[in-house]
C-alpha positions as CSV (number, residue, x, y, z in Angstrom):
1,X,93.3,112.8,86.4
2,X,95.2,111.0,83.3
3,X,93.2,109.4,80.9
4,X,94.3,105.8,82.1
5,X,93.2,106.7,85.7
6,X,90.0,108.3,83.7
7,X,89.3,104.5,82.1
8,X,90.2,102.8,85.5
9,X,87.7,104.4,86.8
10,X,85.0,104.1,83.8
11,X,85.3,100.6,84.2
12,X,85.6,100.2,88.0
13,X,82.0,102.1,87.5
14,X,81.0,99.2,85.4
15,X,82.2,96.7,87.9
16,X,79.7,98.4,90.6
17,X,76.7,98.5,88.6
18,X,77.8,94.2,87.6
19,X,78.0,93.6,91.1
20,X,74.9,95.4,92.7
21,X,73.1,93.4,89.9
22,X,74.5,90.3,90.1
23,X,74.5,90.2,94.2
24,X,71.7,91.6,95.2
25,X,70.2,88.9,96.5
26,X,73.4,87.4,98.4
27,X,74.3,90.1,101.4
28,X,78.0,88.9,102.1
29,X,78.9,88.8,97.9
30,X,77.5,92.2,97.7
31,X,79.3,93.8,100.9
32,X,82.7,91.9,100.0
33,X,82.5,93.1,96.0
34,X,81.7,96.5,97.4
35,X,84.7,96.7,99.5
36,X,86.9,95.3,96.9
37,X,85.9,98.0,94.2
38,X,86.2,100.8,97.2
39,X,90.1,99.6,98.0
40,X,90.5,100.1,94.2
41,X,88.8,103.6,93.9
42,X,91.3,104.2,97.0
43,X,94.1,103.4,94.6
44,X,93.3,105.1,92.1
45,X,93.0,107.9,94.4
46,X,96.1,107.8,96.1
47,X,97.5,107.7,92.2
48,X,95.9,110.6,91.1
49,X,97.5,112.7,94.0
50,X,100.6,111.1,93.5
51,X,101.2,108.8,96.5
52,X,102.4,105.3,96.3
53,X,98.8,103.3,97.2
54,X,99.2,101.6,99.9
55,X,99.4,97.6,98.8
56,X,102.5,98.7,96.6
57,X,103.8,100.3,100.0
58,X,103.3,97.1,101.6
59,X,104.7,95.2,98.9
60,X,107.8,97.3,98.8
61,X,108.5,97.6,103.0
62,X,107.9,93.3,102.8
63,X,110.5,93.5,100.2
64,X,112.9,95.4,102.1
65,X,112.6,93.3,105.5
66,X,112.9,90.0,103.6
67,X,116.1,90.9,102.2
68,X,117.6,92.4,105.1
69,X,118.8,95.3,103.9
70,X,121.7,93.2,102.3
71,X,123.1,93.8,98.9
C-alpha cells in the first residue's frame, strides 16, 4: 500500500474512533457513519489492488450514457 493509501487509512481510523464516540448514544448516526467509513475503507481497497472503486465506475458509465457515445 502507498503511503497516501497508508494516511487514508490512518485517518479513516481516526474518523471511527470520532464517530463511535461521538454516536454512541444515537443508533441510526452510529450505523449510517459506520457504513460511510466502510464504503471508504472499500475504496481504498479496491485502490490498493488496483481496480477503479466503484463510485468512480459509476461516475464514468453515467458519463458515457449521458453523452451518447457522441463526439
Amino acid at each position: 500500500m502507498s503511503r497516501y493509501l497508508e494516511e487514508a487509512a490512518a485517518l479513516l481510523r481516526k474518523s471511527v474512533e470520532t464517530n463511535e464516540r461521538e454516536h454512541a448514544k444515537w443508533p441510526s448516526s452510529l450505523t449510517e457513519g459506520r457504513e460511510r467509513i466502510a464504503r471508504e475503507f472499500a475504496t481504498l481497497a479496491a485502490i490498493d489492488k488496483g481496480l477503479l472503486p466503484a463510485e468512480i465506475t459509476a461516475d464514468i458509465l453515467r458519463a458515457i450514457t449521458e453523452k451518447g457515445g457522441r463526439s
